[in-house]
C-alpha positions as CSV (number, residue, x, y, z in Angstrom):
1,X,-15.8,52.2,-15.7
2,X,-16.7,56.0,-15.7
3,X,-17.4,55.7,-19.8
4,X,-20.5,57.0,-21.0
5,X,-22.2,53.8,-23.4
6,X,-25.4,53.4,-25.0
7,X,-27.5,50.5,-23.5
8,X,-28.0,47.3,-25.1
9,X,-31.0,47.1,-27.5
10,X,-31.4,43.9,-29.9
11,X,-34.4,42.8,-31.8
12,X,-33.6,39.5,-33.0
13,X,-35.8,36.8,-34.8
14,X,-35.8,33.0,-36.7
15,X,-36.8,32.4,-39.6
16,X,-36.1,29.8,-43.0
17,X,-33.5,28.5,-41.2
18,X,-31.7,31.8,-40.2
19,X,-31.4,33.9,-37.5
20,X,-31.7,38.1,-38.0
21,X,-30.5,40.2,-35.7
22,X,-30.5,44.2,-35.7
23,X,-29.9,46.7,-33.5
24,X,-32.4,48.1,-31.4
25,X,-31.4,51.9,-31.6
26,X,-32.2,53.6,-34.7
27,X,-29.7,55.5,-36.5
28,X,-30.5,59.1,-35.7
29,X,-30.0,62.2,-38.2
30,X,-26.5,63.4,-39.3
31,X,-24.9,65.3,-41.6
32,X,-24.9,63.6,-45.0
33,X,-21.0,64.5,-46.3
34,X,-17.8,64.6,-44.6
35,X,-17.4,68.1,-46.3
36,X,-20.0,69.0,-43.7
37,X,-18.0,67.9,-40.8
38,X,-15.4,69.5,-41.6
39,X,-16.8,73.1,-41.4
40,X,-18.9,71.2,-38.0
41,X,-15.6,71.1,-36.4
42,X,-13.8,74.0,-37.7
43,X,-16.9,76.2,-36.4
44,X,-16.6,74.8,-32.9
45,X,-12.9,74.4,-32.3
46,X,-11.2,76.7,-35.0
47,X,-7.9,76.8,-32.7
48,X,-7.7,73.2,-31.8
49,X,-5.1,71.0,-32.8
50,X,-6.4,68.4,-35.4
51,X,-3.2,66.8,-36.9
52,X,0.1,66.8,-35.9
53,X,3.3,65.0,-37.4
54,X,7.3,65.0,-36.7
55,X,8.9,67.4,-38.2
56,X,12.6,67.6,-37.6
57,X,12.9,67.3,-33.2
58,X,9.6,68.9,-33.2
59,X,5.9,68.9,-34.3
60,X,4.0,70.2,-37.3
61,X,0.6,71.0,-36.4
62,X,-2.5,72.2,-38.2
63,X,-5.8,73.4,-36.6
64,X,-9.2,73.3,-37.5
65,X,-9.8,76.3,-38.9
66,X,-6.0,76.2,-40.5
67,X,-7.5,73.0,-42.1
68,X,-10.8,73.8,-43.7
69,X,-8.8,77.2,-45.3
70,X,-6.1,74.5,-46.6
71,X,-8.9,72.4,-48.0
72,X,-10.6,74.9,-49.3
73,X,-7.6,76.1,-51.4
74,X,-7.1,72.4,-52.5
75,X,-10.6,72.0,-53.1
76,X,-10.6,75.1,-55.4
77,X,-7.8,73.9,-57.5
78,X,-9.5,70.2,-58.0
79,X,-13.0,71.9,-59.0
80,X,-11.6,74.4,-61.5
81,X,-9.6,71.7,-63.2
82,X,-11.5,68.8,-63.1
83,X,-9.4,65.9,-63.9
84,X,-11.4,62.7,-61.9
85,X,-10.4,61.1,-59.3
86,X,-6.8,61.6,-57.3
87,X,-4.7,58.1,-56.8
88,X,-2.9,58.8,-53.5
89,X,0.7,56.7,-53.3
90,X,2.3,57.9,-50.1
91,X,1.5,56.9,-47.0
92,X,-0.2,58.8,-43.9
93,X,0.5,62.9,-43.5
94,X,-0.7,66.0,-42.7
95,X,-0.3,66.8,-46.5
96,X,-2.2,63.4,-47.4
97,X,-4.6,64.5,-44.8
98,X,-5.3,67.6,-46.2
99,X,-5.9,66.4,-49.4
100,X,-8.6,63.8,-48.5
101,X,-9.9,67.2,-46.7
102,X,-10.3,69.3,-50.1
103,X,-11.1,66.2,-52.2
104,X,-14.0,66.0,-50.3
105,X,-15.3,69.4,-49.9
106,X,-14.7,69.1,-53.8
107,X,-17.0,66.4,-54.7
108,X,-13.9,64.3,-56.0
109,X,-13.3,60.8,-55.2
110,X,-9.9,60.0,-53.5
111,X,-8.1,56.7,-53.4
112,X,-5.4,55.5,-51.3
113,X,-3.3,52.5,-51.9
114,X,-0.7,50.8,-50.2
115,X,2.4,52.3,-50.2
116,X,3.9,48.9,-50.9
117,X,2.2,48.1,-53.7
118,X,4.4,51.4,-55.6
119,X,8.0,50.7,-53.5
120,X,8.0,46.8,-52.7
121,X,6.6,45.4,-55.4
122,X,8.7,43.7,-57.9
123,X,5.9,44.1,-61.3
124,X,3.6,47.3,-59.6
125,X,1.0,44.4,-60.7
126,X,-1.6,45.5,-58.1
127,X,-0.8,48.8,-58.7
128,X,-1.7,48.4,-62.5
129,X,-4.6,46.6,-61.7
130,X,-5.9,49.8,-59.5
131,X,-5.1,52.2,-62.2
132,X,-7.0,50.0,-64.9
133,X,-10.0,49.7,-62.7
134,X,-10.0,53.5,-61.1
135,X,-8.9,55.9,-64.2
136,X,-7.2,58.6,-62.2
137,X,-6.6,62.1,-63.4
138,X,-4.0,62.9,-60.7
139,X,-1.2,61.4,-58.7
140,X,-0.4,62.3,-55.5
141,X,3.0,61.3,-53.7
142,X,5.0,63.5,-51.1
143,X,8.0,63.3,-52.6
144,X,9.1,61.8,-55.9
145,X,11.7,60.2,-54.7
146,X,10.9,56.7,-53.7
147,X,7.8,56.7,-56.5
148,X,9.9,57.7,-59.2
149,X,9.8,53.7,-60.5
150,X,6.4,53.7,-60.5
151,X,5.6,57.6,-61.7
152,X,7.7,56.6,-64.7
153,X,5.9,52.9,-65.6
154,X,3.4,53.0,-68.4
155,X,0.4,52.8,-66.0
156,X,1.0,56.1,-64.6
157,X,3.2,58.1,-66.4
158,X,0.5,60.6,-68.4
159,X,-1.2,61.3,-64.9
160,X,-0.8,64.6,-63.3
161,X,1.9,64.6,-60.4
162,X,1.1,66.8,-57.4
163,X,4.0,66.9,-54.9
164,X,3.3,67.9,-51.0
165,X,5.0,71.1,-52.2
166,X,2.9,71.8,-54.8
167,X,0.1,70.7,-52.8
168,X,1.4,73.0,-50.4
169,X,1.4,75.7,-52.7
170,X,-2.6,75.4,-53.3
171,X,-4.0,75.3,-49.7
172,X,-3.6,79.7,-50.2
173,X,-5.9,79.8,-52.8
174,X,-8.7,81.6,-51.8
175,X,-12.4,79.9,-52.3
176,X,-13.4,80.0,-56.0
177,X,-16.9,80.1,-57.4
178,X,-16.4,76.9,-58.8
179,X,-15.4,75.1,-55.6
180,X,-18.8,76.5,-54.3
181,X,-20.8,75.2,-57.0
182,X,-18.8,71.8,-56.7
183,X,-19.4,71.7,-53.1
184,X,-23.5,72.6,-53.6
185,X,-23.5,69.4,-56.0
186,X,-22.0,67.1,-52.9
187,X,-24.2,64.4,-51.5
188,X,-24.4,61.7,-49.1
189,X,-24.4,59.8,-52.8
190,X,-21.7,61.1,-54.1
191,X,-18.4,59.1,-54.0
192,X,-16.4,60.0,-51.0
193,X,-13.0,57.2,-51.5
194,X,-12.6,54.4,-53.4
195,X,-10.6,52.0,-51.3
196,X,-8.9,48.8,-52.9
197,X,-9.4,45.6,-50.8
198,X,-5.8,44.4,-50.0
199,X,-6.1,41.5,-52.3
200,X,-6.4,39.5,-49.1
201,X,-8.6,37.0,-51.0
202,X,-7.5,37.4,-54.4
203,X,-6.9,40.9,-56.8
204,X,-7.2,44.4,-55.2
205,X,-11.2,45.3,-55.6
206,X,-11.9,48.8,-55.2
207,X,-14.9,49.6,-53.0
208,X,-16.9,52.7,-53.6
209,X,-17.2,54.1,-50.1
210,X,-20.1,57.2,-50.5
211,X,-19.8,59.9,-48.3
212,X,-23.3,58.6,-46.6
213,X,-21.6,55.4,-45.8
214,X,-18.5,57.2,-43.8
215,X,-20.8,59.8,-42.0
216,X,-23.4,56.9,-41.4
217,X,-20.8,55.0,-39.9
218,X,-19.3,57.5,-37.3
219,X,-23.2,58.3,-36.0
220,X,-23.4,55.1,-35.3
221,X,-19.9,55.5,-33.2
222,X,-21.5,58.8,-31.9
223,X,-25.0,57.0,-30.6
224,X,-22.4,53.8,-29.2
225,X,-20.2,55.9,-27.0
226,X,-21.6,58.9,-26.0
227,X,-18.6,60.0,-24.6
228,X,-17.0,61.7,-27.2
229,X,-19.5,64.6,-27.2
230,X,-17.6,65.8,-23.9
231,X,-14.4,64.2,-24.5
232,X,-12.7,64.8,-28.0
233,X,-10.3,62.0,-28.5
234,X,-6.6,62.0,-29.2
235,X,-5.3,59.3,-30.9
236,X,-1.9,58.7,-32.0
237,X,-2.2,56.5,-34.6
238,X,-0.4,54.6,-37.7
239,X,-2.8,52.8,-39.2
240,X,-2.6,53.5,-43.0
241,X,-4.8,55.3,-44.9
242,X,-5.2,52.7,-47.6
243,X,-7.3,50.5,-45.2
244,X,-10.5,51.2,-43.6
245,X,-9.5,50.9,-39.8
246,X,-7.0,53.8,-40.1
247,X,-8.8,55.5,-43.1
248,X,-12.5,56.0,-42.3
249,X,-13.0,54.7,-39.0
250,X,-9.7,56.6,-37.2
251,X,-9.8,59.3,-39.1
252,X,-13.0,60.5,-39.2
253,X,-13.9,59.5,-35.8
254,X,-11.4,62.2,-34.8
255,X,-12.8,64.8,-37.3
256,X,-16.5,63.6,-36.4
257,X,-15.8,64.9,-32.6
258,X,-13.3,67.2,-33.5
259,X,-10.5,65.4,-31.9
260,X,-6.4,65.6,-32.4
261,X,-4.7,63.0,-34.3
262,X,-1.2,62.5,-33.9
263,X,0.2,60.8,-36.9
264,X,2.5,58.2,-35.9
265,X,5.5,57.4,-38.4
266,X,6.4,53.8,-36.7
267,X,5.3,51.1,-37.4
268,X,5.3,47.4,-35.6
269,X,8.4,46.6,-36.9
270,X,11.8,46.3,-35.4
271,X,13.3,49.1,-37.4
272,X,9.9,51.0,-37.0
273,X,9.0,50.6,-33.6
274,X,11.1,52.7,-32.1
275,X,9.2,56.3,-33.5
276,X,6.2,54.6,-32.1
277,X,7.3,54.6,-28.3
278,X,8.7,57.7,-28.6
279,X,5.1,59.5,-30.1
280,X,3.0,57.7,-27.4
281,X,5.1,59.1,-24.5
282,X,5.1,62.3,-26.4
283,X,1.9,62.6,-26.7
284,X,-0.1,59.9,-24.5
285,X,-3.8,58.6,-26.5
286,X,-7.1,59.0,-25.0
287,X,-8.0,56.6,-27.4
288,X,-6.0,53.8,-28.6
289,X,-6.6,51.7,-31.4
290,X,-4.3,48.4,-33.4
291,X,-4.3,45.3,-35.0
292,X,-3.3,42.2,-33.2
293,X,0.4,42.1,-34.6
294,X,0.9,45.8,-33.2
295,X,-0.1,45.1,-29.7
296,X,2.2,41.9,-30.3
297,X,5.0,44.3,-30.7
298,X,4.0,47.2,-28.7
299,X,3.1,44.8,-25.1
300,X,6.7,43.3,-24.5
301,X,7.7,47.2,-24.8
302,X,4.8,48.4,-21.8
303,X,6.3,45.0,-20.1
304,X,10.0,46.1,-19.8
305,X,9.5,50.0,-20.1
306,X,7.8,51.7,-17.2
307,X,7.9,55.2,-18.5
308,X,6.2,54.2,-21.7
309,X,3.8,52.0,-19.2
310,X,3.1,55.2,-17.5
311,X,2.6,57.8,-20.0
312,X,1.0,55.0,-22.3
313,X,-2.1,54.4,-19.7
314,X,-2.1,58.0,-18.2
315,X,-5.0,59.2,-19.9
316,X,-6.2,55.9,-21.6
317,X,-10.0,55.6,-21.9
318,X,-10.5,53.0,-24.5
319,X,-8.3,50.3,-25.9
320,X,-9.2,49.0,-29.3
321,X,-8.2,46.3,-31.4
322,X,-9.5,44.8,-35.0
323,X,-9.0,43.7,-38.3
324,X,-8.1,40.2,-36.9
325,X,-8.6,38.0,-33.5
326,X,-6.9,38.9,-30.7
327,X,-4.6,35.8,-28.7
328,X,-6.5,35.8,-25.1
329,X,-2.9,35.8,-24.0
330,X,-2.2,39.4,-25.7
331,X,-5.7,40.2,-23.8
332,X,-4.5,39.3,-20.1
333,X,-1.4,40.7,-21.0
334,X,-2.7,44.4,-21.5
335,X,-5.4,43.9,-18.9
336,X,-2.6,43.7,-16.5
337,X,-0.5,46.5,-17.3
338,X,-3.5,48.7,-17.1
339,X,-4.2,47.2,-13.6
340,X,-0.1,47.4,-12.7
341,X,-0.5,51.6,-14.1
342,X,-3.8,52.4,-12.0
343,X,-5.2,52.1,-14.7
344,X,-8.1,49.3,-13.7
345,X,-11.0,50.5,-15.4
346,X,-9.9,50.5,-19.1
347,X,-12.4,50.0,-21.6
348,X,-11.1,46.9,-23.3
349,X,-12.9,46.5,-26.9
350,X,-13.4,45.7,-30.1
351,X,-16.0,45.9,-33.4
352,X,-16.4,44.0,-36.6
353,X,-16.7,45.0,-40.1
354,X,-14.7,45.4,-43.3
355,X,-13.8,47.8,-45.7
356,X,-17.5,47.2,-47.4
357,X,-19.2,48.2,-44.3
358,X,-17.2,51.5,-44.3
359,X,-15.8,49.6,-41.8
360,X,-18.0,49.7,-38.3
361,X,-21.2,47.2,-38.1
362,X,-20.6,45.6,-34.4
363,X,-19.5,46.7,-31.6
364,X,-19.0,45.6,-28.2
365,X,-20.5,48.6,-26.5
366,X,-20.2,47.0,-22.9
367,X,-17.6,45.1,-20.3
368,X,-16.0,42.5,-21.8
369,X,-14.0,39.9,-19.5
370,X,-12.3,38.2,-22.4
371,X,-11.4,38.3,-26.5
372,X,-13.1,37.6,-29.2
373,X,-16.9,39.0,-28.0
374,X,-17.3,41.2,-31.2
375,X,-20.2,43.1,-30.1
376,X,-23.8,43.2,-31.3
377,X,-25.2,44.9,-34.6
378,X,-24.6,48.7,-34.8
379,X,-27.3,50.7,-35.3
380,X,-29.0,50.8,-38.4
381,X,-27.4,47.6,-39.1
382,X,-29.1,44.0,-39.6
383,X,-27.1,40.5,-39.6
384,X,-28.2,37.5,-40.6
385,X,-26.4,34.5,-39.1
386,X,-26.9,31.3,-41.8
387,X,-25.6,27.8,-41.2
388,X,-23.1,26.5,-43.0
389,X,-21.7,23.1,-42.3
390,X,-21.2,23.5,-38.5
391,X,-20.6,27.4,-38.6
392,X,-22.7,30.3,-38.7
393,X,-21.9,32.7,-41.8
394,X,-23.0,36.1,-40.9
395,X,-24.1,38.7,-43.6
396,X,-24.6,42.5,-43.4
397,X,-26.8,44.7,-44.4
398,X,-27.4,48.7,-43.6
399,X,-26.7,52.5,-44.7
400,X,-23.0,51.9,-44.5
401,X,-22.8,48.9,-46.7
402,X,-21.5,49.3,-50.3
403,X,-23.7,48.9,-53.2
404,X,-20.5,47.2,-55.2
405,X,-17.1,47.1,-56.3
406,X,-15.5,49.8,-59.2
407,X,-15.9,48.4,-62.7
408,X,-16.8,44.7,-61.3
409,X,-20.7,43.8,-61.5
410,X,-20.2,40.0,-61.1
411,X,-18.2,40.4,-58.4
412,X,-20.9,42.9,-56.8
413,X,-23.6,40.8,-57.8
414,X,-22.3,37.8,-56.3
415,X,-21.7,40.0,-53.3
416,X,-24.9,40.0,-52.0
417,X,-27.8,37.4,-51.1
418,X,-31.3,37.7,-52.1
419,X,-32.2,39.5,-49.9
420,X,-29.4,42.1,-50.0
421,X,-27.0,41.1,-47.7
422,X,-23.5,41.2,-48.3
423,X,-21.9,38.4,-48.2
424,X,-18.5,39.0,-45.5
425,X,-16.9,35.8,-45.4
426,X,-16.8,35.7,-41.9
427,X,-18.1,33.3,-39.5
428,X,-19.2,33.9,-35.9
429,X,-21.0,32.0,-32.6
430,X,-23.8,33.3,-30.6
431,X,-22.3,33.9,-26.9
432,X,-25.6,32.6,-25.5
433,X,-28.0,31.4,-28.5
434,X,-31.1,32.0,-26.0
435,X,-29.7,36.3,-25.2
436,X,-28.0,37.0,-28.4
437,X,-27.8,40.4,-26.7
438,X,-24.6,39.1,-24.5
439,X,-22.9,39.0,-28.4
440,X,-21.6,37.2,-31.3
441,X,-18.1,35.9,-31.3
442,X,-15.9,36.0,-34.2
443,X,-15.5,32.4,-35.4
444,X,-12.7,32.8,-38.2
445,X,-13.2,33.0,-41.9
446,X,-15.3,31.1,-43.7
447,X,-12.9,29.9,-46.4
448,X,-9.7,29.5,-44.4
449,X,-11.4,26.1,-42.6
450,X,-10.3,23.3,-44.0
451,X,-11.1,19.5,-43.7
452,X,-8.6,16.3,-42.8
453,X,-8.8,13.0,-44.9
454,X,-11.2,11.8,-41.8
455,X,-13.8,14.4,-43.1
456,X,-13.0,16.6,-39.7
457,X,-12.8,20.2,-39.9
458,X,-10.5,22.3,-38.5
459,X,-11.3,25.9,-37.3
460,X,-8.5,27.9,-38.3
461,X,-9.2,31.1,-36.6
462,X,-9.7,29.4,-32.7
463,X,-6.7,27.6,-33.5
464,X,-4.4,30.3,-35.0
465,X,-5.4,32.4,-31.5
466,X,-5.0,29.3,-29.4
467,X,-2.1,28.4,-30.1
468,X,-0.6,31.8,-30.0
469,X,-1.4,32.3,-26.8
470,X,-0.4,29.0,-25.6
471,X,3.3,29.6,-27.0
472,X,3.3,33.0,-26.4
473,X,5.1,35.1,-26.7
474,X,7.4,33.4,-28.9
475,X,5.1,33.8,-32.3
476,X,4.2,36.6,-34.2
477,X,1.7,34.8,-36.3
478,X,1.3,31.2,-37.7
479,X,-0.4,29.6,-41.0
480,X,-2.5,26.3,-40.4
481,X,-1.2,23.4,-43.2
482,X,-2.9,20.2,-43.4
483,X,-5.7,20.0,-46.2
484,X,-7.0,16.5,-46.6
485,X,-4.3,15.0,-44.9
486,X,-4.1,13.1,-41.6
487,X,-2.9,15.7,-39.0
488,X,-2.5,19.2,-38.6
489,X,1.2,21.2,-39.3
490,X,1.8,24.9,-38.3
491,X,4.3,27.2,-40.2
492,X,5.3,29.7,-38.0
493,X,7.0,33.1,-38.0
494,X,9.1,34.4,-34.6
495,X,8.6,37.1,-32.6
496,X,11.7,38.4,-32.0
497,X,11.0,41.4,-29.3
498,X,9.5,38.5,-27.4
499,X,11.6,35.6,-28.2
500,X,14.6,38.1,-26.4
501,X,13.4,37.3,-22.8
502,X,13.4,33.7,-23.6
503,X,16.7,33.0,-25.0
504,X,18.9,36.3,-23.0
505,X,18.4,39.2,-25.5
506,X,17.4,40.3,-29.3
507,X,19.1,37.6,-31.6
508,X,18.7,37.5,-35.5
509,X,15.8,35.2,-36.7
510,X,18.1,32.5,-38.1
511,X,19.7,32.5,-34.7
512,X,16.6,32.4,-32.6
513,X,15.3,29.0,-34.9
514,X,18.1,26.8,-33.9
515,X,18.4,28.3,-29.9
516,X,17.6,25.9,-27.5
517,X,16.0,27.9,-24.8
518,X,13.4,28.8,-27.9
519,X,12.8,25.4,-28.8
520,X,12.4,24.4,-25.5
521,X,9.7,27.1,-25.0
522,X,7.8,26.4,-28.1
523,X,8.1,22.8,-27.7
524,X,6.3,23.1,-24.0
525,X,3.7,25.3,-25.1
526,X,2.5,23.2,-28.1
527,X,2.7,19.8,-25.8
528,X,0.7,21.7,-23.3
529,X,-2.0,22.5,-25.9
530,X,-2.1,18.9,-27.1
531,X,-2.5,17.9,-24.3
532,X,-5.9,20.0,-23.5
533,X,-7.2,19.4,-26.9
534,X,-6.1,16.2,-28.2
535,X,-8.6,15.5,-31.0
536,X,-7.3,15.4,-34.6
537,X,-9.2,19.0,-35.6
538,X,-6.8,20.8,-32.4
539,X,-3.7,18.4,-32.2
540,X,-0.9,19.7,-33.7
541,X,1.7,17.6,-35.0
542,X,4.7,19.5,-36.7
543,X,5.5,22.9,-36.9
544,X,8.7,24.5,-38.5
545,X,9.5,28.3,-38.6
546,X,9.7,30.2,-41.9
547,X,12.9,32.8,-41.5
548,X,11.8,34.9,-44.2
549,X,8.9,37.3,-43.7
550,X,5.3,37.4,-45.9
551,X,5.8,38.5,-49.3
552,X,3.2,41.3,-50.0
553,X,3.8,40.3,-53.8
554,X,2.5,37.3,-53.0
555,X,-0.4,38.1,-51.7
556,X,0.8,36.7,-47.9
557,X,0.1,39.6,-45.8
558,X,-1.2,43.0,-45.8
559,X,0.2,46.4,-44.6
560,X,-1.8,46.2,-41.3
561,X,-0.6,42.8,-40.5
562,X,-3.3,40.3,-41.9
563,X,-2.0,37.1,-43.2
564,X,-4.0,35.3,-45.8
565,X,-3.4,31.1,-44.6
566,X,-4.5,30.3,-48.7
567,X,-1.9,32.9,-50.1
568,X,1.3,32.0,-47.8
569,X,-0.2,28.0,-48.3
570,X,0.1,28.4,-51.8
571,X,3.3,30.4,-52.2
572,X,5.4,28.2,-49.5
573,X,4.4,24.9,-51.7
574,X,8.2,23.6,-50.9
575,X,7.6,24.5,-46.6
576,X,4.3,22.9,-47.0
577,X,5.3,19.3,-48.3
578,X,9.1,19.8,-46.2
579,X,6.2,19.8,-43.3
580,X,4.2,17.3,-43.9
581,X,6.2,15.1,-45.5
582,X,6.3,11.6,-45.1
583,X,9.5,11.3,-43.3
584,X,10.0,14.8,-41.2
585,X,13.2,16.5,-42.0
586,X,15.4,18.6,-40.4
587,X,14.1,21.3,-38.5
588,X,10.9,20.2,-38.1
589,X,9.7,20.1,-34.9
590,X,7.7,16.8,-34.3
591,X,5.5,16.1,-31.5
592,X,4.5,13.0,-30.3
């Protein structure tokens, strides 16, 4: 492979009916604020490129030591007018950037949010919500324009507005007194971000991310891959800001090893994708990292492009995915077009966390041959794996792990066992129960199983994958229906980009739900699942495809591509009963 990992080490143990595991390499010193990386990498590559974005045909880049000054003029103006924290509406951009940079040299705590919950939302409920919970002083957007709804709603409309310009107009201020005396006061205590849970599993819950948790959590990246001493990483990334993958772990992974991050305006979308293609043959990634739905979009792309193959795999060392399972078919997929760009030795990987684990506390630190293998305990981190009905819920505990949510001490209270682990939701398998060192496999969320009326459970997450991968690539995602009832239906969402080989070209989605060729496709690949698992917990029954997409108001789906199967169950009541009705109506596939 020619990558430079850290070894194996587990220590793992039984006991009361659980099973600990932690990592067998201790977390080593680091510096305790991401203040303190900053100047790191400013003193050792002061002319290096650290962000760039599109400006115009061209590129708007800012260096190290270009950065820490900017910061340090932000910085000044937050410490001599101390107004609490800065609510952050706009998405991902060198501006943003920068003001994370100074918030943190100041001491003051910085929030992101979704940009959707301020433009698409029809009440700014979640919005109001954050504001109620967080108490801002300042607003930060980079240009009014598209926030001026929510600037002006009652929630935010005696808050301080800084504009990039105006933000633009403080990076010259020259380091006060008072930003050095703020900066003195910094520790790993003090709170770095507060970033609001998606609402994935109910209302937006802010999580107090310290700056010890964030710097904790990129030594342990640092002790994992060794290679980024020698090789600072370039990523071109969208991820957004408001979530932890893109937040804490890209971001600061590239300022940790003072790397150059290429901030990437597309997104996986039809209307989006397009910038995306264009940055990575721009600039190609040493690194790359996405969810599951962006490699959905971005692999028919590598498949029919073979100058975006080419540049796209030129320099790749690692490619990353999280935040949700990957299809084994997305998997063999991208392990091919590495292999078809000379590109065979690719580290293919993944880790496991969440936004309370700031995010990083697995990873898979060594050859995988397949999905779903989510690594073993980083280190400094412990798991405990405890049986519940026939799954294993895992909890967390370590220096990266929140001590709560903002303004919610039931919530953090119920958070956490007695013995201090948090409680994730997640469920996951030992690969081999006898060498839990060979890893843990994610085995779905907890909550999202449900049973038939014959008391069977179904796993939702091996069957969501599954049956991706055997229709693929027709489906962008699917939500399991079926809750004490006989049999199992799917509600399905196309993939357009790949549906286009299947039927002769890019049709609309209410085209593509009545085209033959598509039906045909889906059809076969369902049949050919039944047929391997035929039980009542795998068989699938009825599926019918939902034409319009997740509504974020709703709570369906996220702005990094998780859908919630309870949300989109609950607000598609009229799909759900069409489904499983008890005569199937039109346009429901049936399968006998």
């Amino acid at each position: 492979m020619g990558l430079k990992l850290a070894p194996v080490k587990l220590g793992w143990e039984r006991r009361d009916n659980a099973t600990y595991l932690r990592s067998g390499h201790a977390l080593e010193s680091h510096p305790e604020t991401l203040g303190a990386l900053l100047r790191s990498a400013a003193e050792r590559a002061p002319e290096r490129t650290f962000l760039a974005e599109r400006a115009g045909d061209g590129l708007r880049e800012v260096s190290y030591g270009e950065a820490l000054s900017a910061a340090e003029g932000i910085g000044a103006l937050l410490a001599e007018d101390d107004r609490g924290a800065v609510l952050v509406l706009s998405g991902n951009s060198v501006d943003h950037a920068l003001l994370m940079l100074g918030s943190f040299l100041a001491g003051t705590a910085v929030a992101p949010v979704s940009v959707a919950y301020s433009t698409l939302s029809r009440d700014l409920g979640k919005l109001r919500h954050i504001v109620e919970k967080l108490r801002p002083g300042r607003v930060f957007v980079e240009r009014r324009e598209p926030f001026e709804r929510a600037l002006a709603s009652d929630a935010l409309r005696d808050l301080e507005v800084i504009t990039g310009d105006e933000l633009r107009s403080a990076m010259s201020r020259p380091v006060s007194e008072a930003l050095r005396q703020r900066e003195a006061k910094v520790t790993g205590d003090t709170t770095a971000k507060v970033l609001f849970t998606s609402g994935s599993t109910g209302t937006p819950k802010g999580v107090v991310n310290t700056h010890r948790m964030l710097t904790a959590n990129q030594q342990m990246i640092a002790q994992l891959w060794p290679f980024l001493e020698a090789e600072p990483p370039v990523l071109v990334d969208w991820l957004p800001w408001s979530h932890t993958f893109g937040g804490n772990h890209n971001f600061n992974l590239v300022l940790r090893h003072a790397g150059t991050l290429l901030i990437d305006e597309g997104k996986p979308r039809p209307d989006l994708l397009s910038a995306t293609l264009r940055n990575l043959k721009a600039l190609p990634p040493t690194l790359y990292f996405n969810v599951p739905a962006g490699y959905s979009a971005l692999v028919p792309q590598l498949e029919r492009d073979r100058e975006l193959r080419e540049a796209f795999f030129s320099r790749l060392r690692v490619l990353f995915y999280a935040a949700a399972a990957l299809p084994e078919d997305l998997w063999r997929r991208l392990s091919r077009l590495a292999e078809q760009s000379g590109n065979g030795e690719l580290f293919m990987t993944t880790a496991w966390g969440s936004t309370e684990t700031s995010p990083l506390a697995t990873s898979a630190h060594f050859p995988l041959e397949r999905a779903g293998n989510i690594g073993v305990p980083a280190p400094g981190v412990e798991l405990k794996l405890v049986p519940q009905g026939d799954k294993l819920e895992v909890r967390v505990k370590g220096p990266s792990v929140m001590s709560g949510y903002l303004g919610e001490r039931e919530l953090s209270e119920a958070a956490f066992d007695e013995e201090g682990y948090y409680r994730i939701g997640d469920a996951v398998r030992l690969v081999d129960a006898e060498h839990p060192e060979r890893g843990l496999l994610f085995d779905g969320r907890v909550a999202e199983d449900f049973k038939l009326s014959t008391g069977t459970w179904v796993s939702v997450g091996a069957l969501r994958t599954g049956l991706l991968a055997a229709t693929s690539p027709a489906l962008q995602d699917i939500v399991l229906a079926g809750h004490d009832g006989e049999f199992i239906g799917v509600l399905a969402w196309l993939n357009a980009a790949g549906c286009a080989p299947i039927v002769g070209g890019e049709l609309p989605v209410a085209e593509l739900v009545n085209h033959p060729a598509l039906l045909d496709h889906v059809r076969r690949g369902v049949e050919e699942w039944n047929a391997d698992h035929p039980g009542s917990s795998t068989r699938i029954e009825r599926l019918v495809f939902l034409t319009q997409p997740p509504d974020i108001d709703a709570g369906e789906i996220t702005d990094k591509g998780y859908v919630n199967q309870r949300a989109t169950l609950d607000a598609r009541a009229a799909e759900v009963e069409r489904l499983l009705g008890s005569s199937p109506e039109t346009g429901v596939m049936v399968f006998g």
